[in-house]
N, C-alpha and C positions, 0 to 999 in steps of 0.2 A: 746589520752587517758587522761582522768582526775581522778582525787579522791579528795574525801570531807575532810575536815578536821573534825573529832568531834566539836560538837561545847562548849566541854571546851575549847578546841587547840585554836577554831577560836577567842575566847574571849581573851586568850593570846594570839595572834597573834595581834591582833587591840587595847589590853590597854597595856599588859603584867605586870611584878613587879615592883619595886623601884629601889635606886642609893647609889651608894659607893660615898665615896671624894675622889677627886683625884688632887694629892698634883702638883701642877706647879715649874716648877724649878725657881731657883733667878733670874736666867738671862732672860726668857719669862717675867715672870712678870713684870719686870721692862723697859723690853727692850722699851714700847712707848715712855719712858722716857729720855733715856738714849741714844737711837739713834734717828735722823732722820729715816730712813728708807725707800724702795721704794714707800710705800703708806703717806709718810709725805703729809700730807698737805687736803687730804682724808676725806671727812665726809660720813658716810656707814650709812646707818640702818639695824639692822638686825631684822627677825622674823622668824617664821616656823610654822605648823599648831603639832609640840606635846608638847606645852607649853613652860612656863620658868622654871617649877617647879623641873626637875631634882631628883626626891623624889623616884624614884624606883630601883631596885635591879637590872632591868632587864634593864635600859640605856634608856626605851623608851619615856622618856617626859620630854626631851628638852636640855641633859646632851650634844649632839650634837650644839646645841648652842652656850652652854660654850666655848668649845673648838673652833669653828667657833672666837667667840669675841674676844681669847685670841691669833687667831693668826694674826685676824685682828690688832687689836693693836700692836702686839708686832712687825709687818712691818708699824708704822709709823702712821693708821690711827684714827681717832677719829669718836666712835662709840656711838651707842645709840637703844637699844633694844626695841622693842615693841613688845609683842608677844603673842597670847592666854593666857586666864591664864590658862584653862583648856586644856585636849588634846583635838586635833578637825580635828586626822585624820579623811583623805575620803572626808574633804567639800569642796574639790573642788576650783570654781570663788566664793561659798555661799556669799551670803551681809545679815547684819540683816538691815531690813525697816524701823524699828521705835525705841522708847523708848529712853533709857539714857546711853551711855557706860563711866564707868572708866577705865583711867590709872592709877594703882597704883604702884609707885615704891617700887622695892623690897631692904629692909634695909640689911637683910642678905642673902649674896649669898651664895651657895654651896661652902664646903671645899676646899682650893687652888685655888678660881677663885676670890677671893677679892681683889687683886693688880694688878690685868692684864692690867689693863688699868688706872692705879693709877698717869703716867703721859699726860693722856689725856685731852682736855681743857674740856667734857661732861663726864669724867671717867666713860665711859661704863656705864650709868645709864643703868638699865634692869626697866621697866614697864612690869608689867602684864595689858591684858584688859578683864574685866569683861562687864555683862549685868547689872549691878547692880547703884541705885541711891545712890551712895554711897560709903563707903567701901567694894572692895571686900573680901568676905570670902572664908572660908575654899569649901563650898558648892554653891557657887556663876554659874551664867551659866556663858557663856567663849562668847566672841566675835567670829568671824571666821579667819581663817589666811588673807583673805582679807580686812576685814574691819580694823583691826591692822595696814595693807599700808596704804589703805585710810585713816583711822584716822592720820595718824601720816605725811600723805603728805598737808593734809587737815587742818591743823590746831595744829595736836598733840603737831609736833615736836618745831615748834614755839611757843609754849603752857610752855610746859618740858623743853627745851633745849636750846632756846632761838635763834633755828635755822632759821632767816628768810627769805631763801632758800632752796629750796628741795635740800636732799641730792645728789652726786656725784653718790653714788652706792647702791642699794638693795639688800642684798645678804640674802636669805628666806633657812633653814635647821638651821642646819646639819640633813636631816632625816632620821628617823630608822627603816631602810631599804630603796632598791631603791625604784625608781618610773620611771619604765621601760613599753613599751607596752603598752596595752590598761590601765592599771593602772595609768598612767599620767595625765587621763581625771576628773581620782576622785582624784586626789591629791591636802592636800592643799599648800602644798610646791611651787607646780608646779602654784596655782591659789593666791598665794601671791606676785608670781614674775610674774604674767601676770597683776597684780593690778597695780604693779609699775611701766610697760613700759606703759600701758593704758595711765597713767598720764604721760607718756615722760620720764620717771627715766630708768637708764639702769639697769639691773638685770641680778643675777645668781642664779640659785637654785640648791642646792644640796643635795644628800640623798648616807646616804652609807649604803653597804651591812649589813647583821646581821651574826651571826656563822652560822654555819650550820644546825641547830637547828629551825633557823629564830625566837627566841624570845628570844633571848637574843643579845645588840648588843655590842661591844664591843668596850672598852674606846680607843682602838691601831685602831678600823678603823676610827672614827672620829677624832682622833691627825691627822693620816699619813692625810688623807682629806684636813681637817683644811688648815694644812702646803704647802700641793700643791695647795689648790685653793689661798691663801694669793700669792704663785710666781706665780698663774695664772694671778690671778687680774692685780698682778705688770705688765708682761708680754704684757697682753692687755691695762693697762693702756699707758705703755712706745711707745706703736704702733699707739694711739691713737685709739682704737678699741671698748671700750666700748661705744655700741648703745642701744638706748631706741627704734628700730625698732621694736627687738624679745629680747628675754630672750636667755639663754643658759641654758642648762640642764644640770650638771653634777653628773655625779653615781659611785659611786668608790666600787671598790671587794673588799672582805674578805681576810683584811689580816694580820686576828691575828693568824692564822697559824703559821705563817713564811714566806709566800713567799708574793715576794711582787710584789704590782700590775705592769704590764705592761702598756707601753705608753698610752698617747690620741690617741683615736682614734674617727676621727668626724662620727656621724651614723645619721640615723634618729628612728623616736619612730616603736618600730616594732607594726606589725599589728596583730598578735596573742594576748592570755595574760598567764598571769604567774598566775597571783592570780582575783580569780572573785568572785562575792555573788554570794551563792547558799540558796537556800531558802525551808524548810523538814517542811513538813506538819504536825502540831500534831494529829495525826490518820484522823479523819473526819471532826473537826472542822475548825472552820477559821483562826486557827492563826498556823503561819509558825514558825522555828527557824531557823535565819539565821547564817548560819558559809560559810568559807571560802571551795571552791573548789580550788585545787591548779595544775596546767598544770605540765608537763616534762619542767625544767631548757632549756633542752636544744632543743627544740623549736619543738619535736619528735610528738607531741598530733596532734591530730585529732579535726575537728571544731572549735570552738574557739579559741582552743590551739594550732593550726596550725601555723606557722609563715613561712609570704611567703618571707619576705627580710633579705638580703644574708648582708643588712647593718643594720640589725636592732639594737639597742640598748641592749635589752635584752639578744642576742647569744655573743657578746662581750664583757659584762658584766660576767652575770652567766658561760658560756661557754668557755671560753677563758679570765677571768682575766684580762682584760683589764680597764682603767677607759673610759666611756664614755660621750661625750660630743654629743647635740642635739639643733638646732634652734628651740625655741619656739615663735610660734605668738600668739595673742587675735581674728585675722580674721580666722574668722571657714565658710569663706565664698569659699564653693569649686570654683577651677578654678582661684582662684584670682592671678594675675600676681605677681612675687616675687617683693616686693618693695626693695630697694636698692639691687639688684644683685652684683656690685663690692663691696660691705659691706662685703655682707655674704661671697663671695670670698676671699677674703681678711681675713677673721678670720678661713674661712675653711683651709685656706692656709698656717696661723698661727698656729692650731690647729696639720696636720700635719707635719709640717715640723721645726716649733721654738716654740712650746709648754714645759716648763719644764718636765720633765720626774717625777715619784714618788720617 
């Protein structure tokens, strides 16, 4: 079974509102400074495909980030943002072909995220990247969450940062909302961190749940995230486990409820969807409006929305509260033999059995 969303709904569902401040406590903020930490020594890039701009009500473009940076640093490592400027869910691998992109650094960050990385040697610079020869503006087109990696493996970060080595790790979100099921395919969460192991860089991309509402997301499920993926990182760091073979996918529940999520658990991408375009014809003529169809959470629908594995991502997430974690590769080439098998063994193995808990 499925159902359409109106297509106001669908319009919030894919921009939504703007962002509150949210105040970091003294001790986060300062903490790159003031301790070594387990990611000392660490140079991350981050980006995601819903900007840097953090400007909405509703959490959806890029306020995930923030929190991602703040707890990257605050375990030690030295960060450097490069990110859409505009939002750019849905695009995917997208690359732009031609033309002139800027990186512009942003002078004023969002309320309580201005010291987070205040003793870092790159102090969390954040770039936005525009289409633009020039300054970007207000109204400026957005680069894609891909070309953001590529630029900033290509040239950017050596450019900006004075970094003249790729960085150690790519970590693409916080996004708003998962990127479970057949939805991973259009993500650009999911095609920022396939950019980066492309080029050899190890990568994680992550996206958490929204309320229950799904357009609003909340500032308590990107913290608790944040927080776990910073002792994930450490985790795989300490094991020697971060590989540029695949990406890792990780999605964390709703959990400004109160309750809170349960363990990792390693799944793959399930093969149903939860959220798909649907496309309503304006009476006779040619043009359609597209809003969202949305399947049963809990994997119950019929044709698309069918979900045939018992490990999928999606039933462990939505259904069970669980965070889940997923090998992502760049080869969409069927049948192809798994490349480093005792790798993936080895992190599946980590994954459940010595993975931090939430």
């Amino acid at each position: 079974m499925r159902k359409y969303v109106a297509l106001a709904a669908a319009a919030t569902l894919l921009v939504s509102l703007g962002a509150t401040a949210y105040a970091t406590t003294a001790d986060s903020a300062s903490a790159a400074g003031s301790r070594p930490g387990p990611l000392a020594g660490m140079r991350i890039l981050i980006s995601n495909d819903d900007s840097m701009q953090a400007a909405k009500a509703s959490n959806s473009d890029g306020l995930g980030l923030y929190e991602l940076r703040r707890a990257m640093c605050a375990a030690g490592a030295d960060v450097v943002v490069m990110a859409p400027w505009q939002v750019q869910s849905g695009k995917g691998t997208a690359v732009t072909n031609g033309g002139v992109v800027t990186a512009q650094r942003r002078a004023a960050l969002p309320a309580g995220y201005e010291n987070d990385c205040a003793g870092a040697p790159a102090r969390g610079a954040v770039y936005g990247v525009c289409l633009s020869d020039g300054p970007c503006t207000k109204d400026s087109a957005s680069a894609t969450p891909a070309d953001t990696v590529k630029l900033a493996l290509r040239g950017g970060l050596k450019a900006k940062a004075g970094w003249t080595e790729a960085p150690d790790l790519v970590l693409t979100g916080i996004n708003s909302g998962p990127n479970i099921s057949a939805s991973v395919n259009d993500s650009g969460t999911v095609g920022a961190a396939v950019a980066a192991v492309d080029q050899e860089v190890p990568a994680l991309a992550f996206s958490s749940s929204g309320d229950e509402s799904n357009t609003f997301f909340p500032r308590a499920n990107y913290r608790a995230h944040a927080e776990f993926g910073a002792r994930l990182v450490a985790g795989l760091k300490q094991r020697g486990l971060l590989t540029s073979t695949f990406a890792l996918k990780v999605d964390y529940p709703d959990v400004s409820t109160g309750i809170p999520a349960k363990a990792p658990v390693w799944t793959r991408v399930g093969d149903g969807a939860i959220v798909y375009h649907a496309f309503e014809q304006r009476g006779s003529g040619d043009s359609f409006d597209i809003a969202l169809g949305l399947c049963p959470p809990d994997g119950s629908g019929e044709g698309e929305c069918a979900e045939g594995r018992k490990d999928a991502d999606s039933t462990w997430l939505l259904d069970k509260g669980h965070v889940t974690i997923a090998p992502i590769t760049w080869d969409r080439t069927y049948g192809t033999p798994v490349d480093a098998r005792r790798e993936l063994n080895r992190i599946e193995h980590f994954v459940k059995h010595e993975a931090p808990h939430p």
